[in-house]
C-alpha positions in Angstrom: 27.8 0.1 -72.5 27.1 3.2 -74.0 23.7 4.3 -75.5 23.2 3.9 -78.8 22.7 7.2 -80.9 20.1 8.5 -82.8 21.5 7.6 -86.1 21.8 4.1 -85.1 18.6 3.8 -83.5 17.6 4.2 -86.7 19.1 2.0 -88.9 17.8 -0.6 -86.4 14.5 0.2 -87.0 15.5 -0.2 -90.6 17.3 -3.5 -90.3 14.6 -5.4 -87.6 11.7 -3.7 -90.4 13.8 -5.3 -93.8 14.5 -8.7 -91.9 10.6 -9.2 -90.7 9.7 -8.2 -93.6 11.2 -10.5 -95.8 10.6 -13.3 -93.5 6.3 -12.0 -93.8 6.3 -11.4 -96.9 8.7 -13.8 -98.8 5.7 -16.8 -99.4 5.5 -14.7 -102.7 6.9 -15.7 -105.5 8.3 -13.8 -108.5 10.4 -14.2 -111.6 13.6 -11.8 -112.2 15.3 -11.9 -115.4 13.6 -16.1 -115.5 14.7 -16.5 -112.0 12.0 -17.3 -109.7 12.8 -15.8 -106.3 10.7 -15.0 -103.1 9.9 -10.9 -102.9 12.1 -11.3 -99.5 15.4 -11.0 -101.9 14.6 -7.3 -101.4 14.3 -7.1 -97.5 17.5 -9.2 -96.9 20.0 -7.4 -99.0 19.5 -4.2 -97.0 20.5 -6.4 -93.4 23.8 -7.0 -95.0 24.1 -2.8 -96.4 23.3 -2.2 -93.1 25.3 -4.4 -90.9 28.7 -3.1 -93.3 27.8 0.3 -92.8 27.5 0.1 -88.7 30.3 -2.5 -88.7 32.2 0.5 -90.5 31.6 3.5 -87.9 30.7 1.9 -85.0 32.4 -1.5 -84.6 32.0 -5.2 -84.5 30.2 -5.1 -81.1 27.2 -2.7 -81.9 26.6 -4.9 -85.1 26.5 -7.7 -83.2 23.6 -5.9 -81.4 21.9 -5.4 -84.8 22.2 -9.4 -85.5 20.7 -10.1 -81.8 18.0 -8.2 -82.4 17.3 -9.5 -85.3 17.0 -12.6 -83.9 14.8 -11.6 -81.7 12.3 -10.0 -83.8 12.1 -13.2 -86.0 11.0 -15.9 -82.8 8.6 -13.0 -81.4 7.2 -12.6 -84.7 6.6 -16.6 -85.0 5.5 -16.5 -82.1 2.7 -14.2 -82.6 2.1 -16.1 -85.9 1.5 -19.6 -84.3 -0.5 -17.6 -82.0 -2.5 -15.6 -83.9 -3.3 -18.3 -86.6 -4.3 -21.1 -84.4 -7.0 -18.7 -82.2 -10.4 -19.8 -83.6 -12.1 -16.7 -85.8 -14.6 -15.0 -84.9 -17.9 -15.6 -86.8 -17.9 -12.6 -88.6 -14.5 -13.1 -90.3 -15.0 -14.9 -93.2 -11.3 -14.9 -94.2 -9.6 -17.1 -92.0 -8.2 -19.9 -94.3 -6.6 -17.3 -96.5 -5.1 -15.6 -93.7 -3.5 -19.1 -92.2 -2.6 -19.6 -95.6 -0.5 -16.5 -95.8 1.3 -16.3 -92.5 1.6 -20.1 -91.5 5.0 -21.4 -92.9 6.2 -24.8 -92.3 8.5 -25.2 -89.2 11.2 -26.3 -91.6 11.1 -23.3 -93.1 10.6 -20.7 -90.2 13.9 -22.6 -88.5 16.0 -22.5 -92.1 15.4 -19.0 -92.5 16.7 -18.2 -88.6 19.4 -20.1 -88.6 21.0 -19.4 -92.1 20.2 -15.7 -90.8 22.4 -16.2 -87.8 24.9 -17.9 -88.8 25.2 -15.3 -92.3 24.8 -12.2 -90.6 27.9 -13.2 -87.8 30.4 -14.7 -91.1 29.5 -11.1 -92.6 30.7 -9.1 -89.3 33.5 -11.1 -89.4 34.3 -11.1 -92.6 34.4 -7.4 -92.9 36.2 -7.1 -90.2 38.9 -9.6 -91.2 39.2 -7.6 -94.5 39.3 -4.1 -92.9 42.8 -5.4 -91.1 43.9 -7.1 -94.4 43.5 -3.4 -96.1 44.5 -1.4 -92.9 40.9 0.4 -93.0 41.3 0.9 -97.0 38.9 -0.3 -100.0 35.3 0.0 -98.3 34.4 -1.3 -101.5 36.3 -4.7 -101.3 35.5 -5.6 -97.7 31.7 -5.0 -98.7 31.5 -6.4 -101.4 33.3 -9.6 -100.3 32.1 -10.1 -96.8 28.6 -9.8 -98.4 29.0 -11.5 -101.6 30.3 -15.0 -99.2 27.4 -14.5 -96.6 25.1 -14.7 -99.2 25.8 -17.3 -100.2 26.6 -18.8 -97.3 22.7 -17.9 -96.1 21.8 -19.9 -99.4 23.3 -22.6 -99.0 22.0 -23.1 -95.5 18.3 -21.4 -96.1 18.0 -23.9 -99.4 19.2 -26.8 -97.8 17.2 -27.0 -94.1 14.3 -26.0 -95.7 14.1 -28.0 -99.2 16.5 -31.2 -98.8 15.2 -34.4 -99.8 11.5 -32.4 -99.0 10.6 -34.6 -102.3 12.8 -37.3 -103.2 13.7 -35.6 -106.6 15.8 -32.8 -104.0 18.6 -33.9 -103.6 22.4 -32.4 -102.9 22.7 -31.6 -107.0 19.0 -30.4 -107.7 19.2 -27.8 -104.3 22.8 -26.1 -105.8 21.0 -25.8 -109.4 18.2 -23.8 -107.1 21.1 -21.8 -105.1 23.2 -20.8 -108.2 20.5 -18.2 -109.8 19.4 -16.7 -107.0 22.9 -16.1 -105.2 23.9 -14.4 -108.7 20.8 -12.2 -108.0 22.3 -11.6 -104.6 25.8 -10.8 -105.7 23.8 -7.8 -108.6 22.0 -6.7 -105.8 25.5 -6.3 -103.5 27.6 -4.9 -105.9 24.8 -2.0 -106.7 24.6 -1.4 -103.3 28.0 -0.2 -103.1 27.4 3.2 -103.4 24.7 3.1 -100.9 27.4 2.2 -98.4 29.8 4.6 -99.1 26.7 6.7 -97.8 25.9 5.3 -95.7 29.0 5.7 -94.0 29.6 9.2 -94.6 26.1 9.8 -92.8 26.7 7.6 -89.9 30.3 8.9 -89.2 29.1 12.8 -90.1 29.3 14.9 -87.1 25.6 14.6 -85.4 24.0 18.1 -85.0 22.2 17.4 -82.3 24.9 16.0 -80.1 24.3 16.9 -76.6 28.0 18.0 -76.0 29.2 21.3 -76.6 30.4 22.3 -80.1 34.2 22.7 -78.7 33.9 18.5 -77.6 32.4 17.7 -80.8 34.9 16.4 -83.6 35.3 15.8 -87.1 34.8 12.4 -88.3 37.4 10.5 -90.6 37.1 10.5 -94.2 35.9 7.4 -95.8 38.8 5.8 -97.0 38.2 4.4 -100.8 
């Protein structure tokens, strides 16, 4: 397997730091045009810009990379939370029921949000790469917009239901879709106006790499992003 670049080194730091991120931070709870929503809605749609613009330039197989890592990053992180939140406190650390309050999630929830993550991010890459054959490499635009726009709510659907199911009797099948339907619209805003962004981000990723170790008469042009 080849190394990966410098560019895509990157935009793995990027994606692993969005994804824990969201998962850390998203106990928090805030209200967007009346929809209440965890802050995480702003960590997770930058997995999927991310994931379309690698898938793009460098192919199903180094996305999958991205996804795996993911993965990872999410059990060592819970890992270091169990850890770290059931080691007694020290004496002079008077804070220790508001920090268990903050990191400890229930394992309902830790396991919703990894596997709707899994199985999301993989229906994304191939998704857009189902649509990039449909449009022979044309219409960036569509394939991102619809591989996203399905995974997330595929990841909603999964997320809402693992975690929340018949958690109170009141939750059931009906109640959890009246929960799913605001936020995924939130999701679908947030992946059509990131549209632009890809378009970006591809030109970036596919731009010819100055500091590519071969020599300038090896080094070639990169495609045109096809609209």
């Amino acid at each position: 397997m080849k190394p990966i670049d410098y560019k895509t080194q990157i935009l793995l730091t990027v994606f692993v730091s969005s994804l824990l991120l969201g998962n850390l931070l998203g106990s928090k709870l805030i209200e967007i045009f009346g929809i209440v929503t965890s802050v995480g809605l702003f960590g997770y749609p930058v997995t999927f810009l991310i994931t379309d613009i690698v898938e793009e330039v460098r192919g199903k197989e180094v996305t999958k990379i991205f996804v795996h890592a993911g993965f990872l990053s999410l059990c060592i992180a819970v890992l270091f939370v169990f850890v770290s939140t059931g080691l007694p406190p020290s004496p002079l650390y008077p804070h220790n029921e508001a920090y268990n309050y903050v990191f400890s999630n229930s394992l309902r929830l830790i396991l919703a949000s990894m596997i709707a993550f899994v199985i999301s991010q993989h229906h994304d890459i191939w998704a857009f790469n189902f649509w990039k054959q449909k449009t022979n490499g044309r219409h960036l635009w569509l394939r991102n917009n619809l591989s996203t726009i399905v995974s997330q709510l595929l990841d909603s659907i999964i997320f809402m239901f693992i975690a929340f199911y018949r958690a109170t009797p009141e939750l059931g099948a009906v109640q959890i879709f009246y929960m799913i339907m605001p936020l995924w619209i939130l999701k679908v805003i947030f992946a059509l106006l990131d549209t632009p962004f890809v378009y970006l981000g591809v030109r970036w990723l596919a731009s010819e790499n100055i500091n590519d170790a071969s020599s300038p008469g090896e080094r070639k042009e990169a495609d045109p992003v096809k609209v």
